[in-house]
TORPA-985857 format. One line per field, with one value per residue: x, y, z of N, C-alpha, C, O, CB in turn; residue number from 1. Coordinates in pm, 1 decimal, always signed. Glycine has a CB too. Example, Ala and Ser with C-alpha at 12.3 -4.5 7.8 and 13.67 -1.06 7.14 Angstrom:
nc1: [+1319.0  +1285.0]
nc2: [-569.0  -225.0]
nc3: [+780.0  +708.0]
cac1: [+1230.0  +1367.0]
cac2: [-450.0  -106.0]
cac3: [+780.0  +714.0]
cc1: [+1320.0  +1290.0]
cc2: [-330.0  +3.0]
cc3: [+780.0  +787.0]
oc1: [+1423.6  +1340.9]
oc2: [-331.9  +113.8]
oc3: [+846.5  +803.9]
cbc1: [+1130.8  +1408.4]
cbc2: [-447.3  -59.8]
cbc3: [+904.6  +572.5]
seq: [1  2]
! end
This chain:
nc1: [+19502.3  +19425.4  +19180.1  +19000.9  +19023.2  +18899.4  +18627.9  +18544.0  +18579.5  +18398.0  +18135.2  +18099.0  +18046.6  +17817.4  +17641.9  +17645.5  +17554.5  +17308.8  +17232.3  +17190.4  +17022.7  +16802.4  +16702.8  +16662.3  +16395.5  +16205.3  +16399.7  +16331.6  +16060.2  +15840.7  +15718.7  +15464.3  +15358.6  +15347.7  +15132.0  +14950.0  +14934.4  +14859.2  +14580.1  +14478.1  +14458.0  +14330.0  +14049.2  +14025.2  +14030.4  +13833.2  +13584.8  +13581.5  +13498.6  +13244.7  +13102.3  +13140.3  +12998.4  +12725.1  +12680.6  +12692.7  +12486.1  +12256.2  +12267.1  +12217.3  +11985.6  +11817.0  +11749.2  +11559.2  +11225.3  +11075.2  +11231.4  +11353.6  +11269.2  +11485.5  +11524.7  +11530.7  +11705.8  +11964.4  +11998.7  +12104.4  +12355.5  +12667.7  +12796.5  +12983.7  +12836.4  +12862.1  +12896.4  +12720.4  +12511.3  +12577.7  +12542.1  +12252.3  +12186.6  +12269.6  +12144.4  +11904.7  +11902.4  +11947.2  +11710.5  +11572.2  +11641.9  +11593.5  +11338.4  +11303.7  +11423.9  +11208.7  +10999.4  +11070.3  +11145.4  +11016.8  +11177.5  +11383.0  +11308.5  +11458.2  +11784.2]
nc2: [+11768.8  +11903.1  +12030.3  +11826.4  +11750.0  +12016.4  +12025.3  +11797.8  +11864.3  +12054.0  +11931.9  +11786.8  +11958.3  +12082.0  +11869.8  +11799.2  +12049.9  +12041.7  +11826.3  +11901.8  +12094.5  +11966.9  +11807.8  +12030.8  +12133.8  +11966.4  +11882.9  +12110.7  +12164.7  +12169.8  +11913.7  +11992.0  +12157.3  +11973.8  +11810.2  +11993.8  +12084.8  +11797.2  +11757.7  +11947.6  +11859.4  +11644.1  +11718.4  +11845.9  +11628.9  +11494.5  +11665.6  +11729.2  +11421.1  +11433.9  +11574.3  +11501.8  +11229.2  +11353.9  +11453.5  +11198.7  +11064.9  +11231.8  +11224.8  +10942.4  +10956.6  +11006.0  +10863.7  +10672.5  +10546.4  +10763.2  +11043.9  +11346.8  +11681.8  +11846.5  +12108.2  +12126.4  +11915.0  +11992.6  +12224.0  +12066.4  +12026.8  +12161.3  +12423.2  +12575.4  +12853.0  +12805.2  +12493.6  +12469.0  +12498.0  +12302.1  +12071.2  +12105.8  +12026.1  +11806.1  +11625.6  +11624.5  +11482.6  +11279.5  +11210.0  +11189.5  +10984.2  +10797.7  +10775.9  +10629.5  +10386.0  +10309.1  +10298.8  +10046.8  +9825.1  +9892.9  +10003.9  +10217.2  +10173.3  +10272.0  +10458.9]
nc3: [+24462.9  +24663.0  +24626.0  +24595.7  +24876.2  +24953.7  +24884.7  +24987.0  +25300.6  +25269.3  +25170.9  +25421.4  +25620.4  +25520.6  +25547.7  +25775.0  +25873.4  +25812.1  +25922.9  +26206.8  +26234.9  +26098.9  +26356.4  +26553.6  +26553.7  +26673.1  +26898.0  +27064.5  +27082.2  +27333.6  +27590.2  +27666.6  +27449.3  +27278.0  +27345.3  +27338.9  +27079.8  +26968.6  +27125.2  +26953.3  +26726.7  +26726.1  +26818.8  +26546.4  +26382.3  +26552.8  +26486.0  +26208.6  +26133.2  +26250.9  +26092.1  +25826.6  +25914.4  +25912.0  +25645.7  +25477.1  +25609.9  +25558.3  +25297.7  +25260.8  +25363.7  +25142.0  +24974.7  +25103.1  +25106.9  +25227.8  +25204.3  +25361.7  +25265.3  +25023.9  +25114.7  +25401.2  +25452.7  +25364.5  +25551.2  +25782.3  +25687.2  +25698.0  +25537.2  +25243.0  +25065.7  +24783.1  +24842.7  +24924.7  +24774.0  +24521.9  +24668.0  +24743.0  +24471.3  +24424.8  +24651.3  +24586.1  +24308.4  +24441.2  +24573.8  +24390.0  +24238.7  +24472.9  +24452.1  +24171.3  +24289.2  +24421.8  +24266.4  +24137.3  +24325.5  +24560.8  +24702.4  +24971.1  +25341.1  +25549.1  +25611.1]
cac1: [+19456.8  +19371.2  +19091.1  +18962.4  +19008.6  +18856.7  +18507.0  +18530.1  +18536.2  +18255.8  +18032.9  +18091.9  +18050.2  +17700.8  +17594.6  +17630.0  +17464.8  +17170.4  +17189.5  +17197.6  +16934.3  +16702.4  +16735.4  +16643.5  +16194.8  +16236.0  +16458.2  +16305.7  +15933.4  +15828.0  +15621.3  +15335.5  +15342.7  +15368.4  +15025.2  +14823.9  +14940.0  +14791.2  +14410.7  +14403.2  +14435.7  +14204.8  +13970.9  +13982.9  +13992.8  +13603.5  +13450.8  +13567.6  +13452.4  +13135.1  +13057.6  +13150.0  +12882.2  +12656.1  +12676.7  +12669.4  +12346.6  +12183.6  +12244.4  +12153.5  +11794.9  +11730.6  +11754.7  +11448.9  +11113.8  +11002.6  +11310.5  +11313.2  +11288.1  +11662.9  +11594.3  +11547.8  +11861.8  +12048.9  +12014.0  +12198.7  +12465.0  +12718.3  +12944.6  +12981.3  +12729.2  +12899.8  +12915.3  +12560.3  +12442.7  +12618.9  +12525.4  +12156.6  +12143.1  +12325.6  +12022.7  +11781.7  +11947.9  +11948.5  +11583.5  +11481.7  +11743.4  +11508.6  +11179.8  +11305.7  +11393.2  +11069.2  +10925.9  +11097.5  +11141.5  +11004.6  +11266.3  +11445.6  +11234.0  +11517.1  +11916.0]
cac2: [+11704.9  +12010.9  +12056.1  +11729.2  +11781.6  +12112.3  +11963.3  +11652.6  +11948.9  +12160.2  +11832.7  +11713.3  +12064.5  +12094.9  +11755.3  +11814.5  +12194.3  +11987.6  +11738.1  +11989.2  +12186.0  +11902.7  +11844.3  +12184.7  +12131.4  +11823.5  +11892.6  +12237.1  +12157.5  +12117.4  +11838.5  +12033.4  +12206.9  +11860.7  +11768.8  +12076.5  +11987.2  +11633.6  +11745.7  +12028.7  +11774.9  +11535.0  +11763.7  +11869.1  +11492.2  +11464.0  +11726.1  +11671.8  +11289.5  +11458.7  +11645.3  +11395.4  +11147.6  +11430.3  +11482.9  +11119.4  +11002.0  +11315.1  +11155.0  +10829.6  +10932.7  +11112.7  +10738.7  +10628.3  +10565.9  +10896.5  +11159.5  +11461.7  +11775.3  +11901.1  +12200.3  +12096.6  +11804.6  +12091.2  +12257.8  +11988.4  +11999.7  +12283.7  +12449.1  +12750.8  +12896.5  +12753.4  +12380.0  +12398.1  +12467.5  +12206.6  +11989.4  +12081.4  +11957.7  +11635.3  +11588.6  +11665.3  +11399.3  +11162.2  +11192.7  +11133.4  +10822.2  +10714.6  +10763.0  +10515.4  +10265.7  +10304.6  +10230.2  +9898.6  +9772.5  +9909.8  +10121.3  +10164.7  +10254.3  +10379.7  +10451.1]
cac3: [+24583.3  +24738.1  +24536.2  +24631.6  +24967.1  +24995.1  +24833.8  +25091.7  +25375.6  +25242.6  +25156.4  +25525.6  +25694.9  +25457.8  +25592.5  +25966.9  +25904.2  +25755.9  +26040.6  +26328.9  +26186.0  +26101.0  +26499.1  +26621.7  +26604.3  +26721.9  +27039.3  +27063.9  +27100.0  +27457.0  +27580.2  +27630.1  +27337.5  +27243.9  +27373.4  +27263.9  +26906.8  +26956.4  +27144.0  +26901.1  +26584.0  +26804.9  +26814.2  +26435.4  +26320.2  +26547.3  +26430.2  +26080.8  +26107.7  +26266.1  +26010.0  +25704.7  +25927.7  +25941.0  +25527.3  +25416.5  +25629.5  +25497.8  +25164.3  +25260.1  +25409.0  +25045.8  +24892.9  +25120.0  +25057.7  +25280.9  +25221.9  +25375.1  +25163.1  +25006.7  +25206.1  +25507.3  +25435.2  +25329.5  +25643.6  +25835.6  +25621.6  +25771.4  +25404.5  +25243.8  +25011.8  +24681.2  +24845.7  +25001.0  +24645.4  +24458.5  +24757.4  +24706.7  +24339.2  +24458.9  +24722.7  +24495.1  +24213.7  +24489.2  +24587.3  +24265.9  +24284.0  +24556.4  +24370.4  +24094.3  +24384.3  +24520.6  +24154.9  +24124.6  +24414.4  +24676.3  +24768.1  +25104.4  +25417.1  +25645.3  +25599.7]
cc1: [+19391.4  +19276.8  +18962.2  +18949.6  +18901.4  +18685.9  +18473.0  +18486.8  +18396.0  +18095.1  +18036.8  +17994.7  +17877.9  +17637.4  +17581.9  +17595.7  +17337.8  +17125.0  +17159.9  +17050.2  +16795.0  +16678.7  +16646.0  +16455.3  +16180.7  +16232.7  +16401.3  +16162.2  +15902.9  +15705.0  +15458.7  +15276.3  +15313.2  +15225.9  +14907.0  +14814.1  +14823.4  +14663.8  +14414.3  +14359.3  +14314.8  +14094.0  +13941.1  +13984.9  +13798.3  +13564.0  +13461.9  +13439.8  +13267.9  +13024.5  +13057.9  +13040.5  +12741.0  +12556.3  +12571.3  +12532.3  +12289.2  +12134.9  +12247.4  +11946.6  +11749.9  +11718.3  +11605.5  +11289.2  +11009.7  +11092.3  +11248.9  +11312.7  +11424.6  +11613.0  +11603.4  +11677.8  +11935.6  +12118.7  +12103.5  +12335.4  +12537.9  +12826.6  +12882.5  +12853.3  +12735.5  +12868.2  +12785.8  +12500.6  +12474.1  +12590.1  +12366.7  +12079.0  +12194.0  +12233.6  +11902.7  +11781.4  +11900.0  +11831.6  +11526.6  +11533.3  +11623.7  +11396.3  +11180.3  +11338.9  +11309.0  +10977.8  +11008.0  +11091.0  +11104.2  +11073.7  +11316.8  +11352.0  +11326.1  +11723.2  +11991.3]
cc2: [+11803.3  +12048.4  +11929.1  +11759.7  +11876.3  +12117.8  +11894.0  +11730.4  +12015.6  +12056.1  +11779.3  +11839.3  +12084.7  +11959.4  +11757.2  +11919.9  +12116.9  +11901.7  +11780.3  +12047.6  +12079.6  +11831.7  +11928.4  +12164.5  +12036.9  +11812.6  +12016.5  +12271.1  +12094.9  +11990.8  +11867.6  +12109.9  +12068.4  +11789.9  +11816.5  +12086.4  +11897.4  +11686.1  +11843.6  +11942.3  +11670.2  +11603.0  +11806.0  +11762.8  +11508.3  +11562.3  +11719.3  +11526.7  +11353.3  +11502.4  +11555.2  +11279.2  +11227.6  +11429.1  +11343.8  +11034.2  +11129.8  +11302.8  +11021.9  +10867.7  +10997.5  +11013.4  +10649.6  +10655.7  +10747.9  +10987.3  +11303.9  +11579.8  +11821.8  +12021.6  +12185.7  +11970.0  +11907.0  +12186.3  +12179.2  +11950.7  +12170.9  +12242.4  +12575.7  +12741.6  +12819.3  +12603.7  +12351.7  +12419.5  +12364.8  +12057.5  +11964.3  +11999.7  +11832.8  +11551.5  +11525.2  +11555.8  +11250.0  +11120.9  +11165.2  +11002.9  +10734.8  +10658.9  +10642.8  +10415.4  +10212.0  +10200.7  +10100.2  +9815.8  +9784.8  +10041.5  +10087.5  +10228.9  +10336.0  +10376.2  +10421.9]
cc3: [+24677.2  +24761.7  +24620.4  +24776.4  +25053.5  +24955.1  +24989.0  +25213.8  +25348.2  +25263.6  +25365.2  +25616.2  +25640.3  +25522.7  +25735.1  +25956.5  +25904.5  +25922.1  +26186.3  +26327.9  +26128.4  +26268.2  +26576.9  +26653.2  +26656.3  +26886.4  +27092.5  +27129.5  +27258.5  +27487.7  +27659.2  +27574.3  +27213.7  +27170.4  +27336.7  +27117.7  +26904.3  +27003.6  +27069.6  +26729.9  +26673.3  +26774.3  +26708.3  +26370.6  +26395.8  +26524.1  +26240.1  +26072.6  +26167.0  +26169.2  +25856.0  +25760.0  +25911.4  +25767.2  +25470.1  +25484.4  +25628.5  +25315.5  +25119.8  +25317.1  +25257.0  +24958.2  +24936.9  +25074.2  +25110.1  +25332.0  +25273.0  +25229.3  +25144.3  +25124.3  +25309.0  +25549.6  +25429.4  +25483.9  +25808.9  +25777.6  +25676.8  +25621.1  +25391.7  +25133.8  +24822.7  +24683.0  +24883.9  +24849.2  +24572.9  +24582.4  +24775.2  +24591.5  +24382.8  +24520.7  +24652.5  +24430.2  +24289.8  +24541.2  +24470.3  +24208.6  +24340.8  +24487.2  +24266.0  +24128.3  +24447.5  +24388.3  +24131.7  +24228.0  +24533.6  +24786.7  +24906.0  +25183.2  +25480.1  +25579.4  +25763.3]
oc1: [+19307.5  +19244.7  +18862.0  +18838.0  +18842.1  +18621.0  +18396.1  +18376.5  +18300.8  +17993.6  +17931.2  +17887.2  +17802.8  +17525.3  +17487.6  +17583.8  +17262.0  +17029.2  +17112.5  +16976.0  +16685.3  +16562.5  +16564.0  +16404.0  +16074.1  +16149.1  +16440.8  +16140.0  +15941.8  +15609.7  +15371.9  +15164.5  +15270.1  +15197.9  +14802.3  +14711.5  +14715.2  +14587.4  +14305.9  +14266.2  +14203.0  +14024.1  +13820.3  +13929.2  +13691.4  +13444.6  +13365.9  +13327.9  +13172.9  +12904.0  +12956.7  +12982.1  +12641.6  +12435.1  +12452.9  +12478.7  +12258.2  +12040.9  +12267.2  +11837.8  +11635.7  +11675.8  +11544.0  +11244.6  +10922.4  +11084.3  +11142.6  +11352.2  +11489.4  +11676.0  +11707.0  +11724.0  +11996.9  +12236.3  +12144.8  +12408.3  +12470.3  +12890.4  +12801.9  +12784.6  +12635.5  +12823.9  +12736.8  +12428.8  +12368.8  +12633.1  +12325.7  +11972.7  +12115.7  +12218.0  +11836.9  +11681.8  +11845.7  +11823.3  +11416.9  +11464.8  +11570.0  +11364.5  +11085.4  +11316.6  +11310.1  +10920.8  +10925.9  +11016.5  +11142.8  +11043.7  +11307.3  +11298.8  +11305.5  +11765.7  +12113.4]
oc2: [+11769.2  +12096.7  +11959.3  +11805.5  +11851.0  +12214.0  +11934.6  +11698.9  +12013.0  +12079.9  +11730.8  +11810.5  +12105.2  +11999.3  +11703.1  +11950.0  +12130.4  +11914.4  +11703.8  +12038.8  +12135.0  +11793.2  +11884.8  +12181.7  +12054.6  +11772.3  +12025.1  +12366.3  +11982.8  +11979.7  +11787.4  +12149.3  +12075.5  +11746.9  +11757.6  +12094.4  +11919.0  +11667.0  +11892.9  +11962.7  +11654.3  +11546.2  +11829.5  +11783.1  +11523.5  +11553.8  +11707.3  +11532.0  +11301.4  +11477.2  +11558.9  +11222.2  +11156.5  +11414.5  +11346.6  +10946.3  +11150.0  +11340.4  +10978.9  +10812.3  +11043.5  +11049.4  +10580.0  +10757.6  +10812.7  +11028.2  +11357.8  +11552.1  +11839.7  +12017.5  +12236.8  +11950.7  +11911.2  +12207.4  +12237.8  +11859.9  +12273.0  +12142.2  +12646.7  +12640.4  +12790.7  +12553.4  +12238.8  +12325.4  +12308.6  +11946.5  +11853.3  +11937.7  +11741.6  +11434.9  +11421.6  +11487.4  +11151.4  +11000.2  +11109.2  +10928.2  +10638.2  +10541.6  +10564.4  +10320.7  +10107.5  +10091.9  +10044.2  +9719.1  +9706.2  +10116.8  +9976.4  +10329.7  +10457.4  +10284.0  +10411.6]
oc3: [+24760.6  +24870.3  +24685.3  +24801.0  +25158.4  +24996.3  +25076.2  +25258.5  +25426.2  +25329.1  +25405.8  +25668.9  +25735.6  +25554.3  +25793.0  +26075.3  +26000.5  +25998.3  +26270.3  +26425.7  +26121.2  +26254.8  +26657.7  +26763.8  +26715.1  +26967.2  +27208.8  +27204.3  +27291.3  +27410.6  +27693.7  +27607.5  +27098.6  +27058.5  +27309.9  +27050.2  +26849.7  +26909.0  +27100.7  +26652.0  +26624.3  +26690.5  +26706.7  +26262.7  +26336.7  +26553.0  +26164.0  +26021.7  +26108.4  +26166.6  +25786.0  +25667.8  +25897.4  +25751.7  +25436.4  +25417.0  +25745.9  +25245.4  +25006.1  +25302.0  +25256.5  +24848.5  +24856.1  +25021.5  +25052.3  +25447.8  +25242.4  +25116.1  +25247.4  +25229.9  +25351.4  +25662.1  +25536.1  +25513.8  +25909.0  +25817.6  +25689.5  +25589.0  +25451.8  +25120.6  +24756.8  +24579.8  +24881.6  +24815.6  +24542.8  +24551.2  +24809.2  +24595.2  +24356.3  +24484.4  +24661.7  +24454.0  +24240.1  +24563.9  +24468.2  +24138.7  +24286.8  +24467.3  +24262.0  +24053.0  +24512.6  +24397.5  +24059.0  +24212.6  +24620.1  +24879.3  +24958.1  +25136.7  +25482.4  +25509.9  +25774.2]
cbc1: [+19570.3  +19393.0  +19163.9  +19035.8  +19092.5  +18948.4  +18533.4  +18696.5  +18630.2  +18265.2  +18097.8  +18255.8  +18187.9  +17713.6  +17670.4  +17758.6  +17468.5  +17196.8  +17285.1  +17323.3  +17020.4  +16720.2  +16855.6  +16698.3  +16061.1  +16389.0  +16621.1  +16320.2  +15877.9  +15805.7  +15686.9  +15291.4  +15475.9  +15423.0  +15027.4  +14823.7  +15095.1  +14862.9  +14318.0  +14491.5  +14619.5  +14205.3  +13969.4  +14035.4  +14131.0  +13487.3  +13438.0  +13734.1  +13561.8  +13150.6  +13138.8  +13331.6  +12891.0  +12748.1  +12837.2  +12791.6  +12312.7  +12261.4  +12315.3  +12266.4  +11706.9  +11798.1  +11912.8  +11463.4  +11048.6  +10901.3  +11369.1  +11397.3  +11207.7  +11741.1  +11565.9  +11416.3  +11896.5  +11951.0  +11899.4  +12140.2  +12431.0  +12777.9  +12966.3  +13161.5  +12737.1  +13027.7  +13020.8  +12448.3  +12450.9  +12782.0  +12597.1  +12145.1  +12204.6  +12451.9  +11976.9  +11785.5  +12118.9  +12036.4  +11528.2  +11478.1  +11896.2  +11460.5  +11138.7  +11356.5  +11435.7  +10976.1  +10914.8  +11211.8  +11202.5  +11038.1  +11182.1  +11605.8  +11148.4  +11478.5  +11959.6]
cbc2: [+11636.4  +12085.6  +12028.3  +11627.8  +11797.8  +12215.0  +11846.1  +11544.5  +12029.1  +12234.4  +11681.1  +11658.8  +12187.6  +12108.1  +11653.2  +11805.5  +12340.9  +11854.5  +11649.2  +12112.2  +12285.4  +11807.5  +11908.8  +12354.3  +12124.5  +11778.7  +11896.1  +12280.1  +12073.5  +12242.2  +11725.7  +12044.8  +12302.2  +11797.6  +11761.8  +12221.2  +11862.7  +11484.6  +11759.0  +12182.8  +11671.3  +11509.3  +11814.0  +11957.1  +11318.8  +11423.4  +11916.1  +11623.2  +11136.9  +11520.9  +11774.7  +11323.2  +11079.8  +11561.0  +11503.3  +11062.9  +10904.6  +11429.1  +11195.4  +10722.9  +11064.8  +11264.2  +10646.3  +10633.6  +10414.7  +10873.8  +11177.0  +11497.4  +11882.6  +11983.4  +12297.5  +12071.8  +11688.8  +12186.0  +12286.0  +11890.0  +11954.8  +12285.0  +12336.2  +12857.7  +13083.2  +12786.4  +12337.2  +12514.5  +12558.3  +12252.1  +12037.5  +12159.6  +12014.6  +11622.0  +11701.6  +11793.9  +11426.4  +11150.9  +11289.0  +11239.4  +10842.6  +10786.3  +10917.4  +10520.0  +10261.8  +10518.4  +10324.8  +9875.0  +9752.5  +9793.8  +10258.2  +10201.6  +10188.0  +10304.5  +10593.3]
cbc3: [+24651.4  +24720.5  +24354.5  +24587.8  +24960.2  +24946.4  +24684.4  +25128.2  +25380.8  +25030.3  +25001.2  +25582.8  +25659.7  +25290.2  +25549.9  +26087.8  +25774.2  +25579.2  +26054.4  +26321.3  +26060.3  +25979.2  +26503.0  +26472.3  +26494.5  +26665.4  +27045.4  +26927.5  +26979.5  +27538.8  +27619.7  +27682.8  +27319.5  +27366.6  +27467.5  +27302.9  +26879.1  +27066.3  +27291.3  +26905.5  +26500.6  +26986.2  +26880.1  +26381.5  +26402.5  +26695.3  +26499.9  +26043.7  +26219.9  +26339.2  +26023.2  +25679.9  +26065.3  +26006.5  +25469.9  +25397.0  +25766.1  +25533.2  +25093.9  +25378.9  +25595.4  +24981.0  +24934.2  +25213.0  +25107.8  +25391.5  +25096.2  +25489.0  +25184.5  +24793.0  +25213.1  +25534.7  +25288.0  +25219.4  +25631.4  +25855.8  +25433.7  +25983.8  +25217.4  +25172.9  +25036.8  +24664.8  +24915.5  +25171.2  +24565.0  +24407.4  +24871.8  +24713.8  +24188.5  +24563.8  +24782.0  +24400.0  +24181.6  +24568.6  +24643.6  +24140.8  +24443.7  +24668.0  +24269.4  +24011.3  +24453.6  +24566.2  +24015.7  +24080.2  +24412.2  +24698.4  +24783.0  +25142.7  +25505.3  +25866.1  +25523.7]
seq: [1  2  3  4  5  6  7  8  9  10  11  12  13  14  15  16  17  18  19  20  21  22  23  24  25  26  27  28  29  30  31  32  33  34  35  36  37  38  39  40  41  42  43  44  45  46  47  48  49  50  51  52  53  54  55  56  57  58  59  60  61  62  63  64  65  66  67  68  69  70  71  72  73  74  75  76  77  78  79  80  81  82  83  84  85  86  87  88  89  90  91  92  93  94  95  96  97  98  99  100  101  102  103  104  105  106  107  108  109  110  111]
! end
């Protein structure tokens, strides 16, 4: 019984360390530490979303009938040197996308 006992203690004593201690960032964090958390993620959600609107109507105007040139698309696109290349051939792919929308149908004038 002892045995038993001396488990039942340990498991309880391990369960309220956990519970104390999951607690602590919580109760710990001030509320305006709170706040500069929250406008500093604010502020890296819009310029993310700025930048992902920035991308994808750069690779919607390369679908119209009068795309710009990849390099000059390219240049509105803000990445590193690896992603602006693999981001050039994507342009590129997709201007010539356009060209065979243009030959059937007309194509798109604007995005």
């Amino acid at each position: 019984m002892r045995i038993a006992h001396h488990r039942y203690v340990v498991v309880a004593a391990t369960a309220a360390a956990i519970l104390a201690l999951a607690d602590i960032p919580a109760g710990a964090q001030t509320a305006s530490a709170a706040a500069a958390a929250l406008s500093s993620a604010s502020a890296d959600t819009t310029e993310l979303a700025g930048l992902a609107e920035s991308y994808l109507q750069q690779r919607a105007d390369m679908l119209t009938t009068s795309p710009p040139t990849a390099r000059a698309a390219i240049a509105h696109v803000r990445a590193t040197r690896s992603m602006a290349a693999r981001t050039q051939d994507d342009l590129v792919a997709l201007a010539e996308k356009g060209k065979r929308y243009k030959e059937v149908d007309g194509g798109y004038t604007r995005a």
